[in-house]
RODO-2510 file (C-alpha; in nm, 4 decimals, decimal comma):
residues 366
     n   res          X          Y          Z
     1     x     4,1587    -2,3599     0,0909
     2     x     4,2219    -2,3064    -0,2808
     3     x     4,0733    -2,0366    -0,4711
     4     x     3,7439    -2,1085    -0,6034
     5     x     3,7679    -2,1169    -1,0055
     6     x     3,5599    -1,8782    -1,2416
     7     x     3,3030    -2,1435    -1,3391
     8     x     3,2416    -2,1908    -0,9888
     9     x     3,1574    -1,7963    -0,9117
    10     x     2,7866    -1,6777    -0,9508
    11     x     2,7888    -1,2624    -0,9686
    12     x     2,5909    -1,0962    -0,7659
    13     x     2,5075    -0,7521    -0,6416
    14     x     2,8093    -0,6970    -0,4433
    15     x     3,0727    -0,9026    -0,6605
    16     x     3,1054    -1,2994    -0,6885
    17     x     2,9823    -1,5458    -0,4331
    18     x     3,1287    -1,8833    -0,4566
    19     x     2,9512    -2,2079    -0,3830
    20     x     3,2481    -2,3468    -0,2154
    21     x     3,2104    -1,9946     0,0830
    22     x     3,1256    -2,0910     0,3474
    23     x     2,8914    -1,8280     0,5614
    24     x     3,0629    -1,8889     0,8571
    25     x     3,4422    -1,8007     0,7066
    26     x     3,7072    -2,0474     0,6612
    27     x     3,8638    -2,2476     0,8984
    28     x     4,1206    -2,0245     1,0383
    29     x     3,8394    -1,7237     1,0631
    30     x     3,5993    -2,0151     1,2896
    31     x     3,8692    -2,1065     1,5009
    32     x     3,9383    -1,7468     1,6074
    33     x     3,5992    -1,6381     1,6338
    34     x     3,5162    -2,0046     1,9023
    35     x     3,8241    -1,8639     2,1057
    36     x     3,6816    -1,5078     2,1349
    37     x     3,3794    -1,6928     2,2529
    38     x     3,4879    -1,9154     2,4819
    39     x     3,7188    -1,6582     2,6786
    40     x     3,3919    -1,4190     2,6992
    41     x     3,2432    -1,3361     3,0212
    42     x     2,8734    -1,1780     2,9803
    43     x     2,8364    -1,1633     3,3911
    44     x     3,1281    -1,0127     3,4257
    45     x     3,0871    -0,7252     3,1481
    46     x     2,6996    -0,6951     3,2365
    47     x     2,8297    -0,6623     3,6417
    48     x     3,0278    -0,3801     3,5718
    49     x     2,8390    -0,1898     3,2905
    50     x     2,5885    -0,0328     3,4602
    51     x     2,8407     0,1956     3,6349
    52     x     2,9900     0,3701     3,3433
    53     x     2,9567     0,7511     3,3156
    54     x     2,8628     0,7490     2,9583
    55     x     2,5837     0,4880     3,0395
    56     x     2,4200     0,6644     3,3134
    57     x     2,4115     1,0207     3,1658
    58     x     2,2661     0,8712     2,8402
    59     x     1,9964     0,6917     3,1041
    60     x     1,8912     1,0180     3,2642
    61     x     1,8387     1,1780     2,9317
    62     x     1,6305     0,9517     2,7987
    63     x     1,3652     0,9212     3,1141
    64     x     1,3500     1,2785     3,0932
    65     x     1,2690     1,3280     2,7241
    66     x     1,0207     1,0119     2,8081
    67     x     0,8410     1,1825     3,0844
    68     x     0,8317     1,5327     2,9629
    69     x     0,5198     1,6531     2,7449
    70     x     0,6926     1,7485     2,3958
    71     x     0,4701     2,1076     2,3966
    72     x     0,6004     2,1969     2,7818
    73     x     0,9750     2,1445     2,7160
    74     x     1,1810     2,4439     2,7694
    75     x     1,5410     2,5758     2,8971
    76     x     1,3377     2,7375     3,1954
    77     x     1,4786     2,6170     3,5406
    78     x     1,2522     2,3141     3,7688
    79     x     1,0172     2,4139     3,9825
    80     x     1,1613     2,4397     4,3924
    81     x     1,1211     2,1177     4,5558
    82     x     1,0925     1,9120     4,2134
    83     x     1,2780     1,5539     4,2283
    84     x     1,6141     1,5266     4,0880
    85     x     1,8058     1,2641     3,9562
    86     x     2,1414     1,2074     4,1226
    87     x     2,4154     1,2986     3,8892
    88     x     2,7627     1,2892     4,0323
    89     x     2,9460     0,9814     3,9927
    90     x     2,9607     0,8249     4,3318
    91     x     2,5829     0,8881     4,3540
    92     x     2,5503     0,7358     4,0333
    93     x     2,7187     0,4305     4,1231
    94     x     2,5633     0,3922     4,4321
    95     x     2,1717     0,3657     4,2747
    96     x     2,2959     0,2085     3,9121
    97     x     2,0441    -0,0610     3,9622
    98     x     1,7104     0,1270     3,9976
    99     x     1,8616     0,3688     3,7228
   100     x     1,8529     0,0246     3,4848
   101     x     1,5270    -0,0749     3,5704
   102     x     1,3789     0,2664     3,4694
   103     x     1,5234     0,2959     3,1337
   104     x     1,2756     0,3041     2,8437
   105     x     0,9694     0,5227     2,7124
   106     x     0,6000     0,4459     2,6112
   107     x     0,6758     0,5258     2,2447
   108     x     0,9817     0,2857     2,2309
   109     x     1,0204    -0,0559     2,4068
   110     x     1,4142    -0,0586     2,3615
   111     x     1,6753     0,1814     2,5130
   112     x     1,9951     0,2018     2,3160
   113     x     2,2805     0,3305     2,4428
   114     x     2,6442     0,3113     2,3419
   115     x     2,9433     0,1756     2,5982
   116     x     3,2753     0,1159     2,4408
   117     x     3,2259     0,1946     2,1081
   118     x     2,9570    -0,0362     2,1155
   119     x     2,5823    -0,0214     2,0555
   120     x     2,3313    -0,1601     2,3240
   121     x     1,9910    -0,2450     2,3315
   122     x     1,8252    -0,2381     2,6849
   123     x     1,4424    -0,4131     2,6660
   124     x     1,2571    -0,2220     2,9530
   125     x     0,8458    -0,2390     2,9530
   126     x     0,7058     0,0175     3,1325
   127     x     0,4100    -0,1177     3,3437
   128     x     0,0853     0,0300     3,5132
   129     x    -0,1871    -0,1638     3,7230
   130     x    -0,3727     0,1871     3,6851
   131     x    -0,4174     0,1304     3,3246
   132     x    -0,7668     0,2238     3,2108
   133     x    -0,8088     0,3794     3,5607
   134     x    -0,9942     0,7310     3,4539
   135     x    -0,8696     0,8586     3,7840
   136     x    -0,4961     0,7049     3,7195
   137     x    -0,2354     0,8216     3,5097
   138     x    -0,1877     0,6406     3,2435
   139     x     0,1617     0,5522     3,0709
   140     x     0,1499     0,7636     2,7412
   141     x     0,0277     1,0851     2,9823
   142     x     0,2726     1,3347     3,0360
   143     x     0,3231     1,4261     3,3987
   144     x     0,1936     1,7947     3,2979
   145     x    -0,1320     1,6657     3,1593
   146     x    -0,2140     1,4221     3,3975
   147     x    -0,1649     1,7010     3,6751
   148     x    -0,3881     1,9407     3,4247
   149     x    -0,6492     1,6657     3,3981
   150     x    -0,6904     1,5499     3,7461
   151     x    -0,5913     1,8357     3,9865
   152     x    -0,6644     1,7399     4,3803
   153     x    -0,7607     2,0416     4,4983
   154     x    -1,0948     2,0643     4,2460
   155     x    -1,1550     1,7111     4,1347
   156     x    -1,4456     1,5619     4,2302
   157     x    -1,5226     1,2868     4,5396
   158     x    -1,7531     1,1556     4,2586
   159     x    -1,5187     1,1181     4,0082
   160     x    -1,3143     0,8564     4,2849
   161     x    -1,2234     0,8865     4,6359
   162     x    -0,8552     0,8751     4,5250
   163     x    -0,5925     1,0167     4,2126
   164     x    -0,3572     0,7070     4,1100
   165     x     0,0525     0,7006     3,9764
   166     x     0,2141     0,4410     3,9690
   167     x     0,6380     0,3796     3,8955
   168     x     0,6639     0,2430     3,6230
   169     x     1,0015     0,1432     3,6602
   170     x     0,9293    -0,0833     3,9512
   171     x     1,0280    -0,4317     3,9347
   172     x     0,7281    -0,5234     4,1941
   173     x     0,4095    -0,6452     4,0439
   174     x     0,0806    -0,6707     4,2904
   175     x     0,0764    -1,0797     4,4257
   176     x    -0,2299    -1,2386     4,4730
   177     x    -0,2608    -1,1542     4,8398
   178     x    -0,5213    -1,3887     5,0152
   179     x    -0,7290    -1,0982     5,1798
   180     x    -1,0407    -1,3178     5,2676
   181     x    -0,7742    -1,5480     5,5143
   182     x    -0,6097    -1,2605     5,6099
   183     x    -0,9306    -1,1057     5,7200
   184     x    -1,0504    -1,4081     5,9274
   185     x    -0,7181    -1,5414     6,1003
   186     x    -0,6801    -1,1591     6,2196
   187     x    -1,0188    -1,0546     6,3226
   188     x    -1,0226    -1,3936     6,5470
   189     x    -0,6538    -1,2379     6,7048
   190     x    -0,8361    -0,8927     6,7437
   191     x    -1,0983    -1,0460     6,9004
   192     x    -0,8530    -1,2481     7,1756
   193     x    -0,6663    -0,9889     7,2262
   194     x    -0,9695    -0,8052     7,3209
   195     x    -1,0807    -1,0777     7,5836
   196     x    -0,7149    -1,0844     7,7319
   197     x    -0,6659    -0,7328     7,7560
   198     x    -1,0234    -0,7264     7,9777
   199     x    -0,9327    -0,9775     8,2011
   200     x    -0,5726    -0,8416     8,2227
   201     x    -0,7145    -0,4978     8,3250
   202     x    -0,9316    -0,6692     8,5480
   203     x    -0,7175    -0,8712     8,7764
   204     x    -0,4755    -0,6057     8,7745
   205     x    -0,6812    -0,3588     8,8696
   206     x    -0,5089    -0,2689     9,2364
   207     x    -0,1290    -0,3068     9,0788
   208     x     0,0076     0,0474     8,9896
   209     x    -0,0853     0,2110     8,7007
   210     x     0,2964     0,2086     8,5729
   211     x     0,2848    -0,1942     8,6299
   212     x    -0,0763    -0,2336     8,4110
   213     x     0,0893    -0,0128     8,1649
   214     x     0,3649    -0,2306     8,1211
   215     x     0,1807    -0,5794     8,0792
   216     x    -0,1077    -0,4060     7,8742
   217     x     0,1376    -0,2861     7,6239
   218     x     0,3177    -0,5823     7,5870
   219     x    -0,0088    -0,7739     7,5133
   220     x    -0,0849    -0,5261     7,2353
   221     x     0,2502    -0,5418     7,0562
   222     x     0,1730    -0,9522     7,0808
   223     x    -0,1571    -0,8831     6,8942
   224     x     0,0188    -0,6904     6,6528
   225     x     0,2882    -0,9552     6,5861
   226     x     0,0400    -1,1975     6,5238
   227     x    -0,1624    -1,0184     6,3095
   228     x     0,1845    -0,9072     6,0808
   229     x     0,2484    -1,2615     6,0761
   230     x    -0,0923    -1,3429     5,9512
   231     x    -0,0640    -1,0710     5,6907
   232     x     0,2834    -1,1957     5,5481
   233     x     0,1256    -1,5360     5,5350
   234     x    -0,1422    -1,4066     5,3440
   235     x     0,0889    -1,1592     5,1001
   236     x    -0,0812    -0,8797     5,2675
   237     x     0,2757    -0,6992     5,2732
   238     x     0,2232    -0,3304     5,1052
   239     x     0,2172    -0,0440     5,3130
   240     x     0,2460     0,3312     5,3105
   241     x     0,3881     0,6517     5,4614
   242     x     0,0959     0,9483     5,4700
   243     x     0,1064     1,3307     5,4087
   244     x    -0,1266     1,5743     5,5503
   245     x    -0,0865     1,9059     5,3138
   246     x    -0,4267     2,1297     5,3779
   247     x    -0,6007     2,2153     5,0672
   248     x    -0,4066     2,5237     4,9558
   249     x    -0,0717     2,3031     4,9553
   250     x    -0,2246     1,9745     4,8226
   251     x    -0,1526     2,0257     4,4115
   252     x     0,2272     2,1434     4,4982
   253     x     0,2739     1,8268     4,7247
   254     x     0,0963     1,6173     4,4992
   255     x     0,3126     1,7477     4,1823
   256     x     0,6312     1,6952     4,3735
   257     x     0,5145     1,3226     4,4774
   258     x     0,3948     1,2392     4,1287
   259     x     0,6733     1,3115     3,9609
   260     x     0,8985     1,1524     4,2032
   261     x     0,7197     0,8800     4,1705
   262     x     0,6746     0,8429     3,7824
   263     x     1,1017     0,8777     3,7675
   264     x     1,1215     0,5945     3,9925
   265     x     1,2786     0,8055     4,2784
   266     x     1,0032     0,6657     4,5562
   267     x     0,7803     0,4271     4,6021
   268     x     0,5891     0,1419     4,4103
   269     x     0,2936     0,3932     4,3771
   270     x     0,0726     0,6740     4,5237
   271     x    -0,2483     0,8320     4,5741
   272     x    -0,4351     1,1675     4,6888
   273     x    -0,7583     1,2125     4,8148
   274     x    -1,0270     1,3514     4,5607
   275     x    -1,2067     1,7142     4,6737
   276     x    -1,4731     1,5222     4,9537
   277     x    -1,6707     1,8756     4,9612
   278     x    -1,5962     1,9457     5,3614
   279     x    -1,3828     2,2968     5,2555
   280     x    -1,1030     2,4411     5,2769
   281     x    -0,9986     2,3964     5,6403
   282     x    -0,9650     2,0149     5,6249
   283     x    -0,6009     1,8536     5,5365
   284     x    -0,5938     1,5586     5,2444
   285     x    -0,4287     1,2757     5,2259
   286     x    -0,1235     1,1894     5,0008
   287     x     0,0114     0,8383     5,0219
   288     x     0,3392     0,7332     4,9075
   289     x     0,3567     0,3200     4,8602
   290     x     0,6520     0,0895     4,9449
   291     x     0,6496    -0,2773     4,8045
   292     x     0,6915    -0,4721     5,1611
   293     x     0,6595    -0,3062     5,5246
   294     x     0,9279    -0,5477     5,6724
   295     x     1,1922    -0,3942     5,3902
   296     x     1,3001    -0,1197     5,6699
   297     x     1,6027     0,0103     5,4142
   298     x     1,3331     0,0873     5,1222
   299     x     1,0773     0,2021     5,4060
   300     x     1,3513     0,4537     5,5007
   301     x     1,4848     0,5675     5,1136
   302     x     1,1621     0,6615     5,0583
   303     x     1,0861     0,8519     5,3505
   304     x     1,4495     1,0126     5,2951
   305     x     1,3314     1,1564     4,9330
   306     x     1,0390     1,3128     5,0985
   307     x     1,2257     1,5234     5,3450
   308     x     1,5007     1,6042     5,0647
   309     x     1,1923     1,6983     4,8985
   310     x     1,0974     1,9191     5,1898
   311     x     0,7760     1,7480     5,2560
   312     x     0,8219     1,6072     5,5920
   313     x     0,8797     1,8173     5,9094
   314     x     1,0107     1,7402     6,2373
   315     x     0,8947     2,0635     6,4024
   316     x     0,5392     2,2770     6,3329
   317     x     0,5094     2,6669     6,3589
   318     x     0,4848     2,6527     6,6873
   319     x     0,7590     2,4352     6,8045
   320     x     0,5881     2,1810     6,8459
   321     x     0,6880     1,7668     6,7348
   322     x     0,5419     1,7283     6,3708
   323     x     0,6559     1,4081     6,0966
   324     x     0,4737     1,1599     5,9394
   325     x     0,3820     0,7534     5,9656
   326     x     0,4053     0,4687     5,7957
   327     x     0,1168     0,2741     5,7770
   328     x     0,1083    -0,1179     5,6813
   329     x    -0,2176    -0,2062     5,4537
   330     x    -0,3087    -0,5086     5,6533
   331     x    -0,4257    -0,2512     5,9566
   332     x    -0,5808    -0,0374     5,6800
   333     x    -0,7456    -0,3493     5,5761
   334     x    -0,8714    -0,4650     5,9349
   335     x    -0,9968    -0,0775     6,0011
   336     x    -0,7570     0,0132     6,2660
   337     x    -0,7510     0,3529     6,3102
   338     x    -0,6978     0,5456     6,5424
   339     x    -0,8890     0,5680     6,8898
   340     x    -1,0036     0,1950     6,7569
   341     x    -1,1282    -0,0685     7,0115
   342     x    -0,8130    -0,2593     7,0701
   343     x    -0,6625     0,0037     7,1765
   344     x    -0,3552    -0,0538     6,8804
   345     x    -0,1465     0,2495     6,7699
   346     x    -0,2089     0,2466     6,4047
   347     x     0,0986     0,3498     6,2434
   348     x     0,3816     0,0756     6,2154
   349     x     0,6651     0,3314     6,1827
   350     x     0,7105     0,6824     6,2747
   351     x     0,9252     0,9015     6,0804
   352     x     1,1184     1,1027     6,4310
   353     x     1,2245     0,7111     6,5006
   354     x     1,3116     0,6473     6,1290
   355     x     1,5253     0,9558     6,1270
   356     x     1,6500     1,0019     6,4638
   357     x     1,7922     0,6640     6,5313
   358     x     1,9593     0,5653     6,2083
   359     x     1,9377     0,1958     6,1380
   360     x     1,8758     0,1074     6,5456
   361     x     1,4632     0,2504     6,4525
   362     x     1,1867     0,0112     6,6119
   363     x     0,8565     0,0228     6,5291
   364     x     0,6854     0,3418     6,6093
   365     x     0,4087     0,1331     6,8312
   366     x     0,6905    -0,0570     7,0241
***
């Protein structure tokens, strides 16, 4: 292309422009930049990216400074039994995708980040079905004040029955579960189950008790088939394990679970019971949410953070067997408890099955 002549240039702030430029470059500069194009691979780069060093330590940083209240930042040590972040590089690799779907803070709605000289810009909404909730922490709380403002051990039945966090890194969002069917398909099961397990006791009345054992238990974990089936019909799929702390340990538990949970580190959500007025010698209620009860590897990360947390254990003071359960919210729903009428074990999991049999663990009321 020939140079442009002077009648032809227009001055500008930086120099001349000529009309005959062309924004794009000339012909030689388009031609190079289409090949660098077309031999790109985004997939491939975006694949691999997320396991660079340089990525993930920038990461951590920046959902600690995001979580952290500005006025409680020091160089002091973390509390015992406070949630870490992995940091060595094969741990790092190993959970690189929930470490990319936590990035981001209230304030800003981009992370940047810098990988081979270049600069990146990672979009990541935080997001809270709590918002507005006065007994839920909300997304531009810090962790510190929320725990100030809504302490377990002192707040209030009347202020709520339950305290609210949710992850806000969590890719799950609440589906529009069909409780109404859900409610009817499985109280007409219960109430089958309830006839068959009569007239199974009946007839078998002179068999041995080891034999009426045997068929009455396999009718019950028929009942609760069907009803699971019902509830995954019905999106009715949530379900949680539950802590017992007594009063004086409820705010350290609760800190440790809330703060697991805001980094992303357990479940979808939690909750602990409010102060119900019955004293001092009654235990509350923490529960820890997981996005799908059939999910057995996240059921079994999560409980794994709580005992690395040191909130889960196998033996009490006395020797005696002591864990925790995981409850699915479709028996919550139907009020199965325990000692109920059907005679159904209300837990779905049980955390000395979870832990002692590795990936062979059945359901707890199998």
């Amino acid at each position: 292309m020939a140079p442009p002549k002077d009648e032809d240039m227009e001055e500008g702030d930086g120099g001349y422009i000529s009309d005959e430029s062309s924004f794009y470059g000339d012909d030689e500069l388009r031609a190079h930049l289409e090949e660098l194009v077309s031999a790109s691979r985004p997939p491939s780069h975006w694949s691999t990216h997320p396991i660079y060093l340089a990525f993930l330590d920038a990461a951590k940083s920046r959902m600690e400074n995001s979580t952290q209240d500005p006025s409680a930042r020091s160089t002091s040590p973390p509390a015992k039994g406070a949630m870490k972040l992995e940091s060595k590089a094969n741990k790092s690799i190993r959970t690189a995708p929930n470490t990319l779907q936590s990035e981001t803070s209230a304030a800003s709605p981009m992370a940047t980040t810098t990988t081979q000289d270049r600069p990146l810009l990672l979009p990541r909404p935080l997001y809270n079905p709590y918002a507005n909730l006065p007994t839920a922490r909300q997304l531009s709380e810090p962790i510190p004040s929320f725990l100030s403002r809504l302490p377990p051990l002192t707040t209030p039945r009347s202020a709520g029955p339950w305290i609210w966090i949710a992850n806000p890194h969590s890719s799950h969002r609440p589906t529009t579960a069909n409780l109404a069917a859900f409610t009817t398909a499985s109280n007409t099961i219960l109430s089958s189950h309830k006839t068959q397990q009569i007239s199974l006791q009946t007839s078998m009345s002179s068999r041995a008790k080891a034999t009426i054992t045997r068929k009455v238990n396999a009718r019950r974990r028929a009942c609760e088939n069907e009803i699971l089936a019902v509830a995954r019909a019905n999106g009715v799929v949530t379900g949680k394990w539950m802590l017992f702390p007594m009063p004086e340990d409820v705010n350290r538990w609760w800190k440790v679970v809330a703060e697991g949970t805001a980094s992303g580190e357990l479940g979808i959500a939690a909750k602990v019971a409010t102060d119900d007025g019955r004293g001092e010698r009654e235990s509350r209620v923490i529960c820890v949410y997981t996005a799908d009860f059939e999910d057995r590897a996240d059921v079994k990360r999560v409980l794994q953070r709580l005992v690395a947390a040191g909130l889960v254990r196998k033996k009490g003071p006395m020797g005696e067997d002591r864990g925790v359960f995981y409850k699915c919210d479709a028996f919550t729903h139907l009020g199965i408890t325990g000692g109920n009428e059907w005679e159904l074990k209300p837990s779905l999991y049980a955390s000395r099955d979870v832990l002692g049999e590795g990936e062979s663990w059945s359901l707890a009321n199998g």
